[in-house]
C-alpha positions in Angstrom: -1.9 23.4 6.5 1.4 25.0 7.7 2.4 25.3 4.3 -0.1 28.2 4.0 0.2 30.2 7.2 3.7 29.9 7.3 4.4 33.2 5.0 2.5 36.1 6.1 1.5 37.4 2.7 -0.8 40.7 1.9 -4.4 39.4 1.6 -6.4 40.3 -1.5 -10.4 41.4 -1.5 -12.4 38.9 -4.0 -15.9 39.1 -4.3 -18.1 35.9 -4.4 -21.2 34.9 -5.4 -24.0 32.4 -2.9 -27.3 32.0 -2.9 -29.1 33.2 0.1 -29.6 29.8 1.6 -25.9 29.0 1.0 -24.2 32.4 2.5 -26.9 31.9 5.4 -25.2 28.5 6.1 -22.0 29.8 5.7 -22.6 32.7 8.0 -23.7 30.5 11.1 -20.8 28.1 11.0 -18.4 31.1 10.4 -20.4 32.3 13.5 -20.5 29.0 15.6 -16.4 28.4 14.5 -16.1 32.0 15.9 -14.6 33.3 12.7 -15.6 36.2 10.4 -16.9 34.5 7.1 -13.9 35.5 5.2 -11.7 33.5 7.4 -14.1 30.7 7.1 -14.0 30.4 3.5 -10.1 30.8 3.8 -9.9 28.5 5.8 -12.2 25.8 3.7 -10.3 27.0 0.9 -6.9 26.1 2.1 -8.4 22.5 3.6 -9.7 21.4 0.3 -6.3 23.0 -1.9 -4.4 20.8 0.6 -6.4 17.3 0.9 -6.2 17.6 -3.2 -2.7 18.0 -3.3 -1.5 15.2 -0.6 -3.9 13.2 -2.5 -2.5 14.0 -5.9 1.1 13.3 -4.4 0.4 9.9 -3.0 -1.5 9.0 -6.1 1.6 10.0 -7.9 4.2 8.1 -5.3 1.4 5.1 -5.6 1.6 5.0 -9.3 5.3 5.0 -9.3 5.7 1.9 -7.8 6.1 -1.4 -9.5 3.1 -3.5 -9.3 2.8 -6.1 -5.9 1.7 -9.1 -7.8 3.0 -11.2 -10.4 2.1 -14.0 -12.8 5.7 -14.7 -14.0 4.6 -13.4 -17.7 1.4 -15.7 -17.3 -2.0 -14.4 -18.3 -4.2 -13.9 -16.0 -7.3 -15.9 -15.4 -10.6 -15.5 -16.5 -13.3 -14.1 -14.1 -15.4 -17.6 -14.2 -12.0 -20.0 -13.2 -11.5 -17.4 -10.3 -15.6 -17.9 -9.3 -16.6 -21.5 -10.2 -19.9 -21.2 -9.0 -20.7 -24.5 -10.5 -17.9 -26.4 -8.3 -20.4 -24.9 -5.3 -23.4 -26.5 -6.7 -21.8 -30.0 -6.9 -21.3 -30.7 -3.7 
């Protein structure tokens, strides 16, 4: 999360929208984290923005990579050689 508090930037106002159950919610946990409810929707805000992009970036590095397993230009089997159930019921 560093890469967000690292710059000290001017904050903006921005107006948002909850139902009543929903900001009530919000309002406690803000409360019980000790936090005004801005900086607890920041802060949600900024976990989320980061989990997404680490995600997208190892999905990304993951994708890169050449695949682990090979059939030497083979074709793969079919589902039912892989699971022979009926080689189970001859025994």
């Amino acid at each position: 999360m560093a890469k967000f508090a690292a710059k000290r930037r001017p904050l903006r106002n921005v107006t948002v929208t909850l139902d009543e159950t929903l900001l009530r919610q919000a309002r406690v946990r803000a409360a019980a984290e000790d936090k005004s409810l801005s900086a607890f929707l920041a802060g949600l805000l900024r976990e989320r923005l980061v989990m997404d992009g680490d995600y997208r970036r190892a999905l990304d590095e993951f994708l890169r990579q050449k695949p682990i397993l090979s059939t030497g230009g083979k074709p793969l089997p079919k589902r039912d050689e892989i699971h022979d159930r009926g080689l189970l019921r001859r025994r």
